[in-house]
N, C-alpha and C positions, 0 to 999 in steps of 0.2 A: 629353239632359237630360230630366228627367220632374220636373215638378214632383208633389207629394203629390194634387195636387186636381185635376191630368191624366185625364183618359182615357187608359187602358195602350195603348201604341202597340207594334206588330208590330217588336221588335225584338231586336239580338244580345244575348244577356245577358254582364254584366260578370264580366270574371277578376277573381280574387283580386287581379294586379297591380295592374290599373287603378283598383280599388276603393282602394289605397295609395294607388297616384301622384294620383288626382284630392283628396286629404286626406280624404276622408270618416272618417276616425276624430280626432276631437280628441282630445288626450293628455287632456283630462280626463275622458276617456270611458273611458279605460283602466282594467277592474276587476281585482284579482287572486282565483282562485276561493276561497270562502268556506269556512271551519274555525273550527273554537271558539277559536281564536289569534289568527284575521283579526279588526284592527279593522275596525267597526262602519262602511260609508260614510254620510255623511249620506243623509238620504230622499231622494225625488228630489219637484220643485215645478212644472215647466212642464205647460201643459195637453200629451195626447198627442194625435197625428196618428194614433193607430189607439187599438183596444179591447184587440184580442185578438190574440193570436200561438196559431197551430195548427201542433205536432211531428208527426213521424210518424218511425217507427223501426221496425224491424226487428234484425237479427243484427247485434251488436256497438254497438247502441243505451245500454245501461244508462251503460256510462262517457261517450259520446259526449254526452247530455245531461247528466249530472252537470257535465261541462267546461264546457256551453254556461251552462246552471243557474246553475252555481259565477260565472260570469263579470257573470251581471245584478247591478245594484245595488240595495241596500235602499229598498222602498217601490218599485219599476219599474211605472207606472201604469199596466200592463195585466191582464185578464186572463191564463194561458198554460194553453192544454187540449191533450193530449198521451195519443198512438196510441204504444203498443209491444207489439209481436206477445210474446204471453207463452204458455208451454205452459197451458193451459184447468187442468191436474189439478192444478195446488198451487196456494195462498194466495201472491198477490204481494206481496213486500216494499219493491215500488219505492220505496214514499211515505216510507218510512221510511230507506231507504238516500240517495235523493236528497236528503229533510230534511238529513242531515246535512251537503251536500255544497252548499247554498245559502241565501243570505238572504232568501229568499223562506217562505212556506209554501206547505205541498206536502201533498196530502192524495189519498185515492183517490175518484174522484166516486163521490155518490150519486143517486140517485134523484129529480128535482124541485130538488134545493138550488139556492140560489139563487149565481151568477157573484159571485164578488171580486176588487176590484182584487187586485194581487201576490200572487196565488195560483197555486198552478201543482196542475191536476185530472188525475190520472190516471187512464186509462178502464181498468175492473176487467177480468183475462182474462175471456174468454169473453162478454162486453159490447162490442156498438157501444154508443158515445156521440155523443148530437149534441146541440147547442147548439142552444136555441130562440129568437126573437124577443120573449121577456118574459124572457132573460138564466137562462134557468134550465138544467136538465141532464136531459138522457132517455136513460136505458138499454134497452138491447134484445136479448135473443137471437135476433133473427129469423136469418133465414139467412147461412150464411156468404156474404161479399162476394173474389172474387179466390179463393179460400179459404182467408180470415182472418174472423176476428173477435176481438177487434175491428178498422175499417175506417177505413184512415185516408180513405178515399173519402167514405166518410158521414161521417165529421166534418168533411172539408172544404168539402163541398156545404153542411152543415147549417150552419157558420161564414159560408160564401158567401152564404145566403138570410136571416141574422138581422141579419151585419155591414157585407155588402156590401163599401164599397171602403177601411172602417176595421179591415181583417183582411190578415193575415200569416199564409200557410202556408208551413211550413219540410219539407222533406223531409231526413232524414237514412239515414245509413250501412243496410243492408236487403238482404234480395234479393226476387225476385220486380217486380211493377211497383204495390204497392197506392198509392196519390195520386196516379197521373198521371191519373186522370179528376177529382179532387177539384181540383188547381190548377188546372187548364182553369175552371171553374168560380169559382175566386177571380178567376183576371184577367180572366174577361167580367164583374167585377163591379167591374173598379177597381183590386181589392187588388194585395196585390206577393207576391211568389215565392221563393221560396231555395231553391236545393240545394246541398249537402257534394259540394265535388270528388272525382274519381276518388283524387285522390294520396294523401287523411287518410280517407278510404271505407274500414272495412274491406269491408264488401260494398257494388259501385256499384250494383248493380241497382234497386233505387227511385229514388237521383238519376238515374242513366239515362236511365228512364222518364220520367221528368217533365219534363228536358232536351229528353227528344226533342218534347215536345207541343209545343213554341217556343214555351211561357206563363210558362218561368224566367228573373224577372229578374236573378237574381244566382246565380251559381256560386262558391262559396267556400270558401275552407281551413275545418278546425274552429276551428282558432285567431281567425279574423276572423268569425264567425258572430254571438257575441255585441257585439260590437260594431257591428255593421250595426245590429243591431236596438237598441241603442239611443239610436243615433243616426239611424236611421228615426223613432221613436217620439215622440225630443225634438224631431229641426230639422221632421219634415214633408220635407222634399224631398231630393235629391242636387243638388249643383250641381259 
C-alpha cells in the first residue's frame, strides 16, 4: 500500500492484473476516447493529488497517446507535458492530430508561456523542454541528450525539481532507453511512475529501461493507463 503523502518505498511494481483485482478503477472513472460525437463528460471538481503528468514516447507513440488523451475526462485538473521523438526536418502536427482525439486542449509549447490546468504541451521537434518552478516552459536546442532531442530525461528531471512529489511520469511504447535516468529522479522525489507493458508496447525499449531502474510503480496495459491516472489524481492514494 502506499499512501499519496508516503515516501516511495523500494518496491515490486504492480501488474495490470492486480491493478484490476485490488478495484482501483471505479466504473465511474471509466471514459470512452473523445470524437465530435462523444458527449461532453461533466468537468471534473475534487482538489488533485498531483499537478502535472509527464509522457514520454518514442516509435509508435502518436496513436498510443491519442488512446491515453482520448481516455482523460473534460476539465482533468492537471497540467499534461509530453516528449515524443519526432524527425527534426518537418513541422509537427501532433497538437493538431491529438486535438482532435481528446477533451482536453492540446497545443505545441512555447517559449516562457505560462503551465494550464487540462492542457496537454507538446515539446516542439528538435526542442528540450522543461518545466520550471514559476510553472512556466523553457525550450532549448542544447545538445542532444541519449541522442534525442527532445529529452524525455530533461523533462523529467526538470518536472522532478519544480513538482516534486506532485508529479506523474508516464513512459510509453519507444525504443532506445530515454527516461530511465528522468523517473529515478521523479521517485527520489516522492512522485509515482508508470510504464506501458511489453504485451500493448509496440516498441518495449523505453518501458524496459525504466523498469529496470526499480523506480516503476506501475506496469500497465494501454487500455488501464488512463484510468490509473485518474484515479491517482482524484483518490490520492491506492488502497
Amino acid at each position: 500500500m502506499r499512501s499519496r503523502n508516503s515516501p516511495a518505498a523500494h518496491r515490486r511494481p504492480y501488474s495490470k492484473k492486480e491493478f484490476d483485482k485490488r478495484g482501483w478503477y471505479p466504473d465511474a472513472l471509466h471514459f470512452v476516447p473523445a470524437s465530435h460525437d462523444t458527449p461532453r463528460a461533466p468537468p471534473m471538481t475534487p482538489t488533485p493529488a498531483y499537478d502535472i503528468i509527464a509522457m514520454a514516447a518514442s516509435a509508435g507513440g502518436l496513436t498510443v497517446l491519442g488512446q491515453i488523451l482520448g481516455r482523460l475526462p473534460d476539465g482533468f485538473p492537471v497540467t499534461v507535458v509530453v516528449v515524443q521523438h519526432l524527425d527534426p526536418r518537418h513541422r509537427s502536427l501532433m497538437s493538431e492530430i491529438l486535438s482532435r482525439r481528446t477533451l482536453l486542449a492540446v497545443k505545441q509549447a512555447e517559449e516562457g508561456e505560462k503551465l494550464q490546468l487540462a492542457t496537454v504541451y507538446i515539446a516542439p521537434p528538435n526542442h528540450h523542454m522543461l518545466v520550471n518552478p514559476d510553472r512556466t516552459i523553457s525550450l532549448t536546442q542544447s545538445e542532444l541528450v541519449h541522442f534525442v532531442r527532445p529529452s524525455a530525461d530533461l523533462l523529467f528531471e526538470s518536472v522532478a525539481g519544480s513538482y516534486k512529489e506532485r508529479s506523474i511520469a508516464v513512459v510509453l511504447t519507444g525504443t532506445g532507453s530515454d527516461g530511465s535516468m528522468g523517473v529515478q529522479a521523479i521517485r527520489n522525489v516522492g512522485g509515482t511512475v508508470i510504464a506501458q507493458d511489453e504485451e500493448t508496447s509496440e516498441f518495449f525499449g523505453m518501458p524496459q529501461a525504466a523498469i529496470k531502474t526499480g523506480c516503476v510503480d506501475f506496469i500497465l496495459g494501454l487500455d488501464e493507463i488512463a484510468d490509473a491516472l485518474v484515479t491517482l489524481v482524484t483518490k490520492g492514494e491506492v488502497s
